[in-house]
ZADO-1210 file (C-alpha; in nm, 4 decimals, padded with zeros to 6 digits):
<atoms>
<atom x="-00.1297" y="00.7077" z="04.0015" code="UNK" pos="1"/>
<atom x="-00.1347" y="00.4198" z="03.7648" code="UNK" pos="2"/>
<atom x="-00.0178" y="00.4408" z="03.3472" code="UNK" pos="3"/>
<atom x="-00.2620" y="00.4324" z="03.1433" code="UNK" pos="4"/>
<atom x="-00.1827" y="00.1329" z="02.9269" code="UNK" pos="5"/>
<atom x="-00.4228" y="00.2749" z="02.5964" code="UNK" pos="6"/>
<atom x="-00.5019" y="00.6400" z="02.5150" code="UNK" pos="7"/>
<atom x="-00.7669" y="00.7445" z="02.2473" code="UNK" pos="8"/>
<atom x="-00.7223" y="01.1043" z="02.0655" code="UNK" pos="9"/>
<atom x="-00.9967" y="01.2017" z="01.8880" code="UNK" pos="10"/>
<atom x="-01.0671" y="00.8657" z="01.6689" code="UNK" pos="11"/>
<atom x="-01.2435" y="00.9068" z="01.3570" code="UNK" pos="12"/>
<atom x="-01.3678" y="00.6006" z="01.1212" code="UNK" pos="13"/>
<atom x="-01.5816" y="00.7015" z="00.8641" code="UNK" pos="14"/>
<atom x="-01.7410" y="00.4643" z="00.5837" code="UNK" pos="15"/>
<atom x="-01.8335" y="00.5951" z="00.1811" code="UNK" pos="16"/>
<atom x="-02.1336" y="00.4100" z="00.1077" code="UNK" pos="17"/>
<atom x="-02.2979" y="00.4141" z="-00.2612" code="UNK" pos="18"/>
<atom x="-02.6720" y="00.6481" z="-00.2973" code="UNK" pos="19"/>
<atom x="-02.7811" y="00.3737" z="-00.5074" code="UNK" pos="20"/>
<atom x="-02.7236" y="00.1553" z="-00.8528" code="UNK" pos="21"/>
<atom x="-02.8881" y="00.4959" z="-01.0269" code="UNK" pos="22"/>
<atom x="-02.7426" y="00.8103" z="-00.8083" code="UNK" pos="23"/>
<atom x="-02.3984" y="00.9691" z="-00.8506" code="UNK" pos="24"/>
<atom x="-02.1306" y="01.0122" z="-00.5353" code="UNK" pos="25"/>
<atom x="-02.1337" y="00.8780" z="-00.2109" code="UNK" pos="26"/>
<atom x="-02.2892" y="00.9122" z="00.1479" code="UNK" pos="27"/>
<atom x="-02.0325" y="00.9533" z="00.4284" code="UNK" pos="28"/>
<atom x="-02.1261" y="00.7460" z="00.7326" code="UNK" pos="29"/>
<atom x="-01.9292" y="00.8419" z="01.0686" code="UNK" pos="30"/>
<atom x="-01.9588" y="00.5037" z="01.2453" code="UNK" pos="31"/>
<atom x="-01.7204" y="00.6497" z="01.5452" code="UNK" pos="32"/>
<atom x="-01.6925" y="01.0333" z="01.5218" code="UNK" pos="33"/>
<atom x="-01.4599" y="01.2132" z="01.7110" code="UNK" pos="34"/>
<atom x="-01.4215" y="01.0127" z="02.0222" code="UNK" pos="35"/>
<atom x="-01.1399" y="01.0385" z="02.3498" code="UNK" pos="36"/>
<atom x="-01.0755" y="00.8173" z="02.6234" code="UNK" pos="37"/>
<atom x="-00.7755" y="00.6407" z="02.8404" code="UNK" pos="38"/>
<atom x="-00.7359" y="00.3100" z="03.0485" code="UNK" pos="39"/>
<atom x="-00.5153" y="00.3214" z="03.3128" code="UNK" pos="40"/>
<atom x="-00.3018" y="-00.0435" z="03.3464" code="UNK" pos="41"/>
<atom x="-00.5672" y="-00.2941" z="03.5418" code="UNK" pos="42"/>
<atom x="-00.8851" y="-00.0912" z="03.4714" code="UNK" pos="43"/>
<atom x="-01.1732" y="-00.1518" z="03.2542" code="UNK" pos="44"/>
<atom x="-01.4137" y="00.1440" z="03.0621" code="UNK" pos="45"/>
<atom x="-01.7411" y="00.0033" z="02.9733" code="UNK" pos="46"/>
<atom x="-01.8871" y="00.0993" z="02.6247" code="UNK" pos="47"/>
<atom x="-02.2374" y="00.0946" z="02.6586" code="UNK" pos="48"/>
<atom x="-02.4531" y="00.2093" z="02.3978" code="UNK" pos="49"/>
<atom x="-02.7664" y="00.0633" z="02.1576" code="UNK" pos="50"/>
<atom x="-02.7002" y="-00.1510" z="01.8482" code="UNK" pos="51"/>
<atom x="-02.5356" y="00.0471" z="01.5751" code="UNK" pos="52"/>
<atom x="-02.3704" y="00.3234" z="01.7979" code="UNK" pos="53"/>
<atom x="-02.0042" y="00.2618" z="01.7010" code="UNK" pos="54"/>
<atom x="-01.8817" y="00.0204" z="02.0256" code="UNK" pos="55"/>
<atom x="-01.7583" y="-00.2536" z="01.7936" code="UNK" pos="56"/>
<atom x="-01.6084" y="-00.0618" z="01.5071" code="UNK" pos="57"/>
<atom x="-01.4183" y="00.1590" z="01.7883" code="UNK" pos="58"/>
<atom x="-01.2847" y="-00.1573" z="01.8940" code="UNK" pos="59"/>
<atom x="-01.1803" y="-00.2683" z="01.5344" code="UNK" pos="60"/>
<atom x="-01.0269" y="00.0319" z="01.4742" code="UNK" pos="61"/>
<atom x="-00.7780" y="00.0296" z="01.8121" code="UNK" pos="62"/>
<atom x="-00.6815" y="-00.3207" z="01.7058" code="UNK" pos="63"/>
<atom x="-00.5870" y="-00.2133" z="01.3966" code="UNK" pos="64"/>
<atom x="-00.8776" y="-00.4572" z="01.1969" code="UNK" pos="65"/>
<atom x="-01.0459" y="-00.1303" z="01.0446" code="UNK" pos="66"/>
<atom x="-00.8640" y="00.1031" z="00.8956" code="UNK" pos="67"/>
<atom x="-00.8947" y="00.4702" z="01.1419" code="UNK" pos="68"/>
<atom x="-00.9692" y="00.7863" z="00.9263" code="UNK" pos="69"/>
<atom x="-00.7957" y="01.0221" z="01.1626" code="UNK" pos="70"/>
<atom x="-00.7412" y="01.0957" z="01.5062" code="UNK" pos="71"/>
<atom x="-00.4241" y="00.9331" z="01.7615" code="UNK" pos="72"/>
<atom x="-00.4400" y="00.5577" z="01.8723" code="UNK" pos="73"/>
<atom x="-00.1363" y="00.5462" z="02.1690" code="UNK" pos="74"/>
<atom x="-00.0259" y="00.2470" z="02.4174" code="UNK" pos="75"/>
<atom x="00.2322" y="00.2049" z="02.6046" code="UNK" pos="76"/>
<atom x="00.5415" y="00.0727" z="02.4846" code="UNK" pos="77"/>
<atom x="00.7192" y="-00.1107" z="02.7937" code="UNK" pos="78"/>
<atom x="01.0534" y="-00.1106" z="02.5702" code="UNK" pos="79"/>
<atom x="01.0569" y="00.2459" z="02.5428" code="UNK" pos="80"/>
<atom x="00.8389" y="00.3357" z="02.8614" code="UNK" pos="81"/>
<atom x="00.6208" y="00.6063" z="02.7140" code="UNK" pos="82"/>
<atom x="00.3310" y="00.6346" z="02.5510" code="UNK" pos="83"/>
<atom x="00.3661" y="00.5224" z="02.1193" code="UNK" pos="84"/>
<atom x="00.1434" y="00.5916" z="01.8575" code="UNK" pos="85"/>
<atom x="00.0740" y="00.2898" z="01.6319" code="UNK" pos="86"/>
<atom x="00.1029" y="00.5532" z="01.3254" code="UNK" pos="87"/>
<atom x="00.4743" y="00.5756" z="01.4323" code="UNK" pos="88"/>
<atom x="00.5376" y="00.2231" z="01.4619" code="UNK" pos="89"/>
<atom x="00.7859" y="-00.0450" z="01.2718" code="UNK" pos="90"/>
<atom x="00.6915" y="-00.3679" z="01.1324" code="UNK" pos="91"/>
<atom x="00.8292" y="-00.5777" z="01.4262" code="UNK" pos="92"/>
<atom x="00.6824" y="-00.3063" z="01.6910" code="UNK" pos="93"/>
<atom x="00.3197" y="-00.3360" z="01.5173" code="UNK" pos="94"/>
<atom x="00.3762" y="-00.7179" z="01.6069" code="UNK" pos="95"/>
<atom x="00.4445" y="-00.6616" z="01.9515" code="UNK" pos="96"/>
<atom x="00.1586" y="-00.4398" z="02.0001" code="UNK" pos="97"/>
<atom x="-00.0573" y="-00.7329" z="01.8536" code="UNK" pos="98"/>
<atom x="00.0906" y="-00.8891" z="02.1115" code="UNK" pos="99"/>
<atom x="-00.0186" y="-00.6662" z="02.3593" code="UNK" pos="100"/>
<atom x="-00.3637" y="-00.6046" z="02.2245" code="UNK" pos="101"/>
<atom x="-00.6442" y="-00.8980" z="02.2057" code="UNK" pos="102"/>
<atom x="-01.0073" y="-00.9058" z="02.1517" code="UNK" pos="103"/>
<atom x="-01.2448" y="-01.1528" z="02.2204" code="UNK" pos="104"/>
<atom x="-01.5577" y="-01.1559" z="02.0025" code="UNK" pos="105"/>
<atom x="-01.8831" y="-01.1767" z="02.0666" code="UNK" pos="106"/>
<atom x="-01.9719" y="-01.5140" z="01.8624" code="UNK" pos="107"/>
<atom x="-01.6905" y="-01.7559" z="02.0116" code="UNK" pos="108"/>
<atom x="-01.8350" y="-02.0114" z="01.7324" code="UNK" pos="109"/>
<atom x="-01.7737" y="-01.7438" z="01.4530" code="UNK" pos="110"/>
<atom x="-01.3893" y="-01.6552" z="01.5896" code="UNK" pos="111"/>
<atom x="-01.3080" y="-01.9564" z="01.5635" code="UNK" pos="112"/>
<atom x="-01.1791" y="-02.2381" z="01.2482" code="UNK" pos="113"/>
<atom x="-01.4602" y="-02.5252" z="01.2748" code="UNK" pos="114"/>
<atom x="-01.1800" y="-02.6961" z="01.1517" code="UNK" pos="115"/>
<atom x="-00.9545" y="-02.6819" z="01.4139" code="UNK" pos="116"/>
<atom x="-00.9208" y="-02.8996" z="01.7475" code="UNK" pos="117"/>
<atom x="-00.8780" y="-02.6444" z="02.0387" code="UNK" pos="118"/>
<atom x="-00.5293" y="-02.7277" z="02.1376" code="UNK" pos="119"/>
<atom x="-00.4906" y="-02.6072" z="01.7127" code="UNK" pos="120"/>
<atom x="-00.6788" y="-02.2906" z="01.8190" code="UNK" pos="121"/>
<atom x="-00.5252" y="-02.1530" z="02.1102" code="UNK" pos="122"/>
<atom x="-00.1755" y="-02.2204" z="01.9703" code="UNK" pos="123"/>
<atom x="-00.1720" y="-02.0371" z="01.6980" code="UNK" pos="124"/>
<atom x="-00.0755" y="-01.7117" z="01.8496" code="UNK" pos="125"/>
<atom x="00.1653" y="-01.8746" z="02.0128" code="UNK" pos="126"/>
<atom x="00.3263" y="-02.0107" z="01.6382" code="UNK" pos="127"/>
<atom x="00.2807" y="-01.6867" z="01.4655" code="UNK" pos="128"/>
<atom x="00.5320" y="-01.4971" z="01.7513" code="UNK" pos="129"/>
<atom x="00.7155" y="-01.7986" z="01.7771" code="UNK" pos="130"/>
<atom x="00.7100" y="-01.7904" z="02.1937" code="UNK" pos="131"/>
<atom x="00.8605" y="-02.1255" z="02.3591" code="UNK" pos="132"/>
<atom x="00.9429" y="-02.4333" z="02.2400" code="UNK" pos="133"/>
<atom x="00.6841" y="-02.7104" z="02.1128" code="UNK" pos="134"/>
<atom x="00.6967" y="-02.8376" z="02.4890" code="UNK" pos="135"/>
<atom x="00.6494" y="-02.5546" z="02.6507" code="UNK" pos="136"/>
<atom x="00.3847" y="-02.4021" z="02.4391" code="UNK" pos="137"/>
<atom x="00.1718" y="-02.7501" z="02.5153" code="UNK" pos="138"/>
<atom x="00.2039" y="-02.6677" z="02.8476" code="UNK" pos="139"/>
<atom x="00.0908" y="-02.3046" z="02.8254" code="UNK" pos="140"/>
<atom x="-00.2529" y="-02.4411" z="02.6231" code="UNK" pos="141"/>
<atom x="-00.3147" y="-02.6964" z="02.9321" code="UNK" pos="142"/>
<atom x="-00.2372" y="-02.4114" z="03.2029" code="UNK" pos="143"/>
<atom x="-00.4609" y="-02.1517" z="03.0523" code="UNK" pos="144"/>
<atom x="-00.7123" y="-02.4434" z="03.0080" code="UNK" pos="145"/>
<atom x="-00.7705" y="-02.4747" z="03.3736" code="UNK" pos="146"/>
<atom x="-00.7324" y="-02.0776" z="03.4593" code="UNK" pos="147"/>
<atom x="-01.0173" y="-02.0226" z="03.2441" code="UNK" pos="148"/>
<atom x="-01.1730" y="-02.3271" z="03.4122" code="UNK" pos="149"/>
<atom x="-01.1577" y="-02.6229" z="03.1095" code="UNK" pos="150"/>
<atom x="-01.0476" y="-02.8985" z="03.3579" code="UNK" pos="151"/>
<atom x="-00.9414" y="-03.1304" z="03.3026" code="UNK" pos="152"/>
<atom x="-00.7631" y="-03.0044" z="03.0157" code="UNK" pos="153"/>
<atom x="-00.6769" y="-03.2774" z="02.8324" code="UNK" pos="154"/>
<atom x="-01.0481" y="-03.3695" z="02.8136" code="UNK" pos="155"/>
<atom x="-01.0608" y="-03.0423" z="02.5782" code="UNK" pos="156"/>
<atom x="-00.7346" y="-03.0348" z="02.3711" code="UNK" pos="157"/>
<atom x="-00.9004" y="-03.2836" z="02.0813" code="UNK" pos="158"/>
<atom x="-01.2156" y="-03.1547" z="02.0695" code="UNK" pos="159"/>
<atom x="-01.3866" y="-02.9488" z="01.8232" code="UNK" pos="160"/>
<atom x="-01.5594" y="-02.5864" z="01.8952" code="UNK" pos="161"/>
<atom x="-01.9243" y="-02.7623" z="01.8078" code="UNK" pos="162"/>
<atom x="-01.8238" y="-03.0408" z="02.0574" code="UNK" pos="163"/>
<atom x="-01.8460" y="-02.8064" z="02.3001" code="UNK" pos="164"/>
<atom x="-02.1203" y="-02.5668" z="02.5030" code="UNK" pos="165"/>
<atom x="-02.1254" y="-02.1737" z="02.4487" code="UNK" pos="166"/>
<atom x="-01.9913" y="-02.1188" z="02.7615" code="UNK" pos="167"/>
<atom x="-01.7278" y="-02.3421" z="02.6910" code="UNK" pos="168"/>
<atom x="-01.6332" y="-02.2236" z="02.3518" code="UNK" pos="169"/>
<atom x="-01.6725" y="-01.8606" z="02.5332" code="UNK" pos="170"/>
<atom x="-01.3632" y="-01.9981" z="02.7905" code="UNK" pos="171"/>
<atom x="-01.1724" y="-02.0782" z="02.4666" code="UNK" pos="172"/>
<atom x="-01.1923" y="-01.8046" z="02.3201" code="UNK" pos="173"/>
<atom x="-01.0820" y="-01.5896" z="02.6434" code="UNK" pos="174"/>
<atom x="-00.8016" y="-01.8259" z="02.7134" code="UNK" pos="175"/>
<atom x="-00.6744" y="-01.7944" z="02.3176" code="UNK" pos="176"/>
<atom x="-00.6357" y="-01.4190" z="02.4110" code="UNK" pos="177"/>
<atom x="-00.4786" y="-01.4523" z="02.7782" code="UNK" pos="178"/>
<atom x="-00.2247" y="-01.7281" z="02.6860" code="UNK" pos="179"/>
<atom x="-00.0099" y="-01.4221" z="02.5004" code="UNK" pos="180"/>
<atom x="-00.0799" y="-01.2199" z="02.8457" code="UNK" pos="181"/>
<atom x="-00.1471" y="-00.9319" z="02.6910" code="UNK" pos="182"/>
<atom x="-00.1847" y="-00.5813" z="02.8779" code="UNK" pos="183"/>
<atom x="-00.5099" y="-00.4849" z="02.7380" code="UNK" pos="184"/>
<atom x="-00.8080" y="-00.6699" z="02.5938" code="UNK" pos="185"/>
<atom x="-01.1070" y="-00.5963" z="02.4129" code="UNK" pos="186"/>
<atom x="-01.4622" y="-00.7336" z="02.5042" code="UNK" pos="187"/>
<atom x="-01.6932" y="-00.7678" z="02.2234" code="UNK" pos="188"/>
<atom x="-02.0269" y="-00.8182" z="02.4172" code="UNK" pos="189"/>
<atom x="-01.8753" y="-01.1551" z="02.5252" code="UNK" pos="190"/>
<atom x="-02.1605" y="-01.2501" z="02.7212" code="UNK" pos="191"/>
<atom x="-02.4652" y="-01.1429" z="02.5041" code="UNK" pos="192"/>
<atom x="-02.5155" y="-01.5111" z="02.3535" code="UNK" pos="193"/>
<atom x="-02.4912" y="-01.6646" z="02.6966" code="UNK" pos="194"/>
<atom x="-02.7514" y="-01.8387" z="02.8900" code="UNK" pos="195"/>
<atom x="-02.8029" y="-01.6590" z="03.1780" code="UNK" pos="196"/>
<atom x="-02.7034" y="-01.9063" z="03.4519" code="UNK" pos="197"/>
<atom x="-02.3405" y="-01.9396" z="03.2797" code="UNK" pos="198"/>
<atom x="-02.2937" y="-01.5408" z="03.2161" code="UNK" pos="199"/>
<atom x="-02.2140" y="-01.4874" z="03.5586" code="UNK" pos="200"/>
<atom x="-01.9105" y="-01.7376" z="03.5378" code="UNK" pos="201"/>
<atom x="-01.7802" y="-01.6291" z="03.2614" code="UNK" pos="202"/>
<atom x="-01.7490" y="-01.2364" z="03.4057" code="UNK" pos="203"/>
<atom x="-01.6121" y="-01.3620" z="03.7603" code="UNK" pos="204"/>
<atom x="-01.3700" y="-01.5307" z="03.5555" code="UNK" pos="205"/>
<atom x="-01.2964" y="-01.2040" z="03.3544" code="UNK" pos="206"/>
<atom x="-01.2234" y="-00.9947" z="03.6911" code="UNK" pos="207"/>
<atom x="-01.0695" y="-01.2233" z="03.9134" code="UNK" pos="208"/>
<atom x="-00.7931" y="-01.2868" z="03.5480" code="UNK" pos="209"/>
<atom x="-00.8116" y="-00.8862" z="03.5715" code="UNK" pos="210"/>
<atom x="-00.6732" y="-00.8904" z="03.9349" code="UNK" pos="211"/>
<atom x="-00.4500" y="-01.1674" z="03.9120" code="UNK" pos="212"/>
<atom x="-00.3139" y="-01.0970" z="03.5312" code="UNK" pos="213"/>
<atom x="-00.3319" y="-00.7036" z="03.5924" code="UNK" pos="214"/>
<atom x="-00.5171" y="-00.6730" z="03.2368" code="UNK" pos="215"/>
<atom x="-00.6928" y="-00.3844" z="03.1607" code="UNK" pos="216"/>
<atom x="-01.0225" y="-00.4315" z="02.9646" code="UNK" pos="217"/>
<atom x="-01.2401" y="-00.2231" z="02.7259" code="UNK" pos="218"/>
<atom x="-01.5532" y="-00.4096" z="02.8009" code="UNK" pos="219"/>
<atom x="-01.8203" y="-00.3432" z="02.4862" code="UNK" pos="220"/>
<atom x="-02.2101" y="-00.3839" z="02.6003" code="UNK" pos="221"/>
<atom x="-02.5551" y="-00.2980" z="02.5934" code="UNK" pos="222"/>
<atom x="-02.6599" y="-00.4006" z="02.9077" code="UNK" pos="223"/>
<atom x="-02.5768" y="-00.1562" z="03.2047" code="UNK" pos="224"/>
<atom x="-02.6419" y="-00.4487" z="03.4821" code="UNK" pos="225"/>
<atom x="-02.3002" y="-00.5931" z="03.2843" code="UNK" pos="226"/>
<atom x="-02.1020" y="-00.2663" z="03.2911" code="UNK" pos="227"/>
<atom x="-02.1713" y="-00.1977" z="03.6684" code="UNK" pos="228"/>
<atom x="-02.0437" y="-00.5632" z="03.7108" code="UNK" pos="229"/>
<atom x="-01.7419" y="-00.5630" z="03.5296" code="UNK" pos="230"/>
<atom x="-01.6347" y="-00.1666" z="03.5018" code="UNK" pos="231"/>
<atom x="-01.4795" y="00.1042" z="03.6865" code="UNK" pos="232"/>
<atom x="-01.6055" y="00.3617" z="03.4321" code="UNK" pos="233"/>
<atom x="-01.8835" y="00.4062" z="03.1898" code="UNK" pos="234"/>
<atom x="-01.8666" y="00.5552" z="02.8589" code="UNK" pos="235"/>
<atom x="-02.1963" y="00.6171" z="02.6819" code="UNK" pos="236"/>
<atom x="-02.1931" y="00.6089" z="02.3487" code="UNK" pos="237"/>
<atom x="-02.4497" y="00.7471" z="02.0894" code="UNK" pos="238"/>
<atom x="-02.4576" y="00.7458" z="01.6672" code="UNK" pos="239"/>
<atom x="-02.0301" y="00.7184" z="01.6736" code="UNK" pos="240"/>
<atom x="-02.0070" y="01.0006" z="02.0051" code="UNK" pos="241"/>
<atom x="-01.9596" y="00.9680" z="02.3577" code="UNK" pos="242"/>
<atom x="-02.1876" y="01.1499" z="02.4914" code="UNK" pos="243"/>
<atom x="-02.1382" y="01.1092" z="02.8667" code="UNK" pos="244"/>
<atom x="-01.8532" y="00.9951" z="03.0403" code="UNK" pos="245"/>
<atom x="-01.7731" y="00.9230" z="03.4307" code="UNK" pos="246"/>
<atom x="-01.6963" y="00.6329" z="03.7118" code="UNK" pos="247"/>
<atom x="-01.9609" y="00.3696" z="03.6805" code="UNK" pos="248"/>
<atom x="-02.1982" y="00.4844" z="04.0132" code="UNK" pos="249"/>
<atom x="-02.1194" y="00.8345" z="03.9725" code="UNK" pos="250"/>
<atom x="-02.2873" y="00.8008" z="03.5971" code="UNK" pos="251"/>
<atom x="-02.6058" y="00.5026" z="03.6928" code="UNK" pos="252"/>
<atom x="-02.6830" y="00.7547" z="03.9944" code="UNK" pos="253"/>
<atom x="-02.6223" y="01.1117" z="03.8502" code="UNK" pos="254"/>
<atom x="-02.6904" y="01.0663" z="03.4507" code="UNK" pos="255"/>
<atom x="-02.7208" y="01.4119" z="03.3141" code="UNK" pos="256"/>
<atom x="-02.7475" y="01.3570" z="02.9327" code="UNK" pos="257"/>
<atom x="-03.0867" y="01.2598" z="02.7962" code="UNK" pos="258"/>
<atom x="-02.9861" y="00.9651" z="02.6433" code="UNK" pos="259"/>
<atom x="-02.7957" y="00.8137" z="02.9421" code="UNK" pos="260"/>
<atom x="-03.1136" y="00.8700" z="03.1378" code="UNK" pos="261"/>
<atom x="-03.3127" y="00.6847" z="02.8844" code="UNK" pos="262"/>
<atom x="-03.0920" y="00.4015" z="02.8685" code="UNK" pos="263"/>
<atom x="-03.1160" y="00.3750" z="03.2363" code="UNK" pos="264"/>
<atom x="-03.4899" y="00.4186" z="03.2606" code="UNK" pos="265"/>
<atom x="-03.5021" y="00.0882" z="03.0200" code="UNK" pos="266"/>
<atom x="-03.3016" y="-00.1464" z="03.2738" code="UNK" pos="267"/>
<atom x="-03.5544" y="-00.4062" z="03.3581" code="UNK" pos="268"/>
<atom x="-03.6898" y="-00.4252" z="03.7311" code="UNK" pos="269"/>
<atom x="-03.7729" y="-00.7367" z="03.8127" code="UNK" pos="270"/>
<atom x="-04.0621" y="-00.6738" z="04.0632" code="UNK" pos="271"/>
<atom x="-04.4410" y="-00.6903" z="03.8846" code="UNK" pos="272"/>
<atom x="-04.5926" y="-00.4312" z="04.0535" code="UNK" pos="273"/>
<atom x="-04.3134" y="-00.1532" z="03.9425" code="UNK" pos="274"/>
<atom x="-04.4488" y="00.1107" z="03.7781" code="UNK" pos="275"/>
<atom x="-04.1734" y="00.2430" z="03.5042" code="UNK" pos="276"/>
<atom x="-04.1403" y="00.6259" z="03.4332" code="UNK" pos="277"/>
<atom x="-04.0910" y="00.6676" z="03.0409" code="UNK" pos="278"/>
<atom x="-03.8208" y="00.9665" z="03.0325" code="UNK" pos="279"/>
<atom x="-03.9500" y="01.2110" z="02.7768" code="UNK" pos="280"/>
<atom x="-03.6119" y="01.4519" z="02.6139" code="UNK" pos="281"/>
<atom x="-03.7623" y="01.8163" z="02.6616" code="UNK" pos="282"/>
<atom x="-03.6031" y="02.1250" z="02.4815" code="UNK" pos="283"/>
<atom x="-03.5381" y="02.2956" z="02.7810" code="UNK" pos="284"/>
<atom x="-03.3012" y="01.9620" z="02.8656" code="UNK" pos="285"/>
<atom x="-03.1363" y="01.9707" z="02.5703" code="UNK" pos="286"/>
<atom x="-03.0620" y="02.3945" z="02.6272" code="UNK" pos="287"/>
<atom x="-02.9752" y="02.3072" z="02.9770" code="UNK" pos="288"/>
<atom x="-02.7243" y="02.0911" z="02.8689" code="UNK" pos="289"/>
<atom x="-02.5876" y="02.3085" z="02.5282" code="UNK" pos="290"/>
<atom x="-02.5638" y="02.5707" z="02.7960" code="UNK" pos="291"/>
<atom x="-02.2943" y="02.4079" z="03.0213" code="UNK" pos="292"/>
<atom x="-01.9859" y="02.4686" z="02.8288" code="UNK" pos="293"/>
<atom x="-01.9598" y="02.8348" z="02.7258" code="UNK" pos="294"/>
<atom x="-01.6293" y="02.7424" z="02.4683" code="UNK" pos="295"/>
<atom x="-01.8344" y="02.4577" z="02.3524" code="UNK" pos="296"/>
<atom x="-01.5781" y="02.1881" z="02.4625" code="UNK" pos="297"/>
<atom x="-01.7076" y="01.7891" z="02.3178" code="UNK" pos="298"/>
<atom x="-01.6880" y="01.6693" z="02.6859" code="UNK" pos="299"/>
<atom x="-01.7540" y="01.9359" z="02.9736" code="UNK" pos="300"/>
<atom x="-01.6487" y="01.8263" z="03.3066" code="UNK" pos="301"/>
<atom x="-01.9190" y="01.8820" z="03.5981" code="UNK" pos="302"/>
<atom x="-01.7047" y="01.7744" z="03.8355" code="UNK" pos="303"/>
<atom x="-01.5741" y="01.4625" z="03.9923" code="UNK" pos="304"/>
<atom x="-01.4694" y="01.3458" z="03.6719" code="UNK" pos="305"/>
<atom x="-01.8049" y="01.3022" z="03.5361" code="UNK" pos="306"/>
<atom x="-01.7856" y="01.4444" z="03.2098" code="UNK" pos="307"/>
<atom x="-02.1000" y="01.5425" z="02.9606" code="UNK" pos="308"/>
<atom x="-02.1205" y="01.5828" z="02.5788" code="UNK" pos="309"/>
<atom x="-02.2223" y="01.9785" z="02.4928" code="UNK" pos="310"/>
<atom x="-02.1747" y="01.9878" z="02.0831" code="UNK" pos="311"/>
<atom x="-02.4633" y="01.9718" z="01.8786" code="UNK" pos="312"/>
<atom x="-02.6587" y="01.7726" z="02.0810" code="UNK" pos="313"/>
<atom x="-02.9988" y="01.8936" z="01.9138" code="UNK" pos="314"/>
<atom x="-02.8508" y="01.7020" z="01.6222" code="UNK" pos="315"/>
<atom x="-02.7777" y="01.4205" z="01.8304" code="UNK" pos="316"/>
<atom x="-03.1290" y="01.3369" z="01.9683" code="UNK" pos="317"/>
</atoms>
């Protein structure tokens, strides 16, 4: 049985936002709200769920870019060989978790300093944990330029990110966070503002780095098609809660929770004379579903390791 390389306890992030210029005190909004999950070393969860669910400030909050309000953030720390939290960590271990940890955005063009050549881009992390020499960390930039398919590379290393194509910029951005080789990356919808013909590169390139680097990935989407691609579980996720939970065919086959079933009852079919079936959320599915954990558990196991949200679902949907 493989480590799991990240483990999520019960993550809360919550945001105080202002009534208005003329009302006292502050609403509470729980952007991610009470949330668990692992990722065992060279796996990948999917986190599928509509605009506004949580996915991205989940992600922000494991990579320590938005402050958590509660709940246990672990990885594993090779130097120790057991699980850390990052609340227990030093200065110089936060660093080398950093290290560890990358995300690639979803706007490659936003990630990145207009004002910097791409050799300037994808050494920085290089500079800031002071890894090789000036020789050798040219040649890492030029050997990560042609595993993420930039070739040949020296074409690349003056140019600016509008000089290139969004695919390309994508590939940039991907190589900056596989030239520190870390053990775990974070995919922020990094195909969404792709044409369609170069998506498909771009996430053979992902898993085929996955098999040969052994990175795990928490891959962010909307798009189920994606997830099925490029994960070997699914993790829906609905106003800050996962609401269902299981290994990506067991959940696109067997959804149990309403909204699951309506996201998958909105994947386009591309055949004209399809007939869709709108899936209308019944009380007696909602009861059906309240009624599967007696002790109320958040996630309730059905078996196979397909797990379902059971708490206060009515208020959910």
């Amino acid at each position: 049985m493989k480590k799991n390389v990240i483990e999520i306890e019960n993550l809360k992030t919550y945001f105080d936002v202002s009534k208005g210029l003329f009302k006292a005190g502050k609403n509470v909004v729980k952007a991610v709200d009470d949330i668990s999950f692992e990722i065992a070393q060279g796996k990948s969860l999917g986190l599928v769920g509509q605009s506004g669910c949580g996915k991205t400030t989940t992600a922000r909050s494991i990579t320590m870019l938005e402050e958590k309000t509660d709940g246990n953030i672990k990885f594993f720390d090779e130097s120790q060989n057991k699980m850390t939290s990052i609340d227990d960590l030093s200065e110089d271990q936060i660093k080398n978790f950093r290290r560890n940890v990358q995300m690639i955005f979803q706007d490659p063009y936003e990630a990145m300093n207009p004002r910097w050549t791409i050799k300037d881009t994808i050494l920085e992390p290089l500079i800031i944990h002071n890894i090789g020499t000036d020789k050798e960390q040219e040649e890492a930039v030029i050997e990560i330029l042609k595993t993420v398919g930039l070739t040949p590379p020296e074409n690349y290393l003056s140019r600016y990110p509008h000089e290139l194509s969004g695919g390309q910029r994508q590939r940039v951005a991907i190589a900056r966070a596989l030239i520190m080789k870390p053990k775990f990356v974070i995919c922020d919808e990094p195909t969404s503002m792709l044409d369609v013909s170069i998506r498909i590169s771009i996430m053979d390139l992902m898993v085929s780095l996955a098999k040969d680097l052994n990175v795990s990935y928490l891959y962010i989407t909307h798009d189920l098609a994606v997830a099925r691609y490029m994960c070997d579980r699914i993790a829906v996720m609905y106003n800050g809660k996962i609401v269902e939970l299981a290994e990506t065919e067991e959940l696109l086959k067997n959804p149990i929770h309403p909204y699951t079933k309506r996201l998958i009852s909105s994947i386009p079919v591309p055949d004209p004379t399809y007939e869709r079936k709108v899936y209308e959320i019944t009380k007696q599915d909602l009861e059906e579903i309240e009624n599967l954990s007696n002790n109320k558990d958040d996630l309730y196991e059905i078996g196979n390791k397909h797990f379902v949200s059971t708490h206060k679902i009515k208020g959910l949907l």
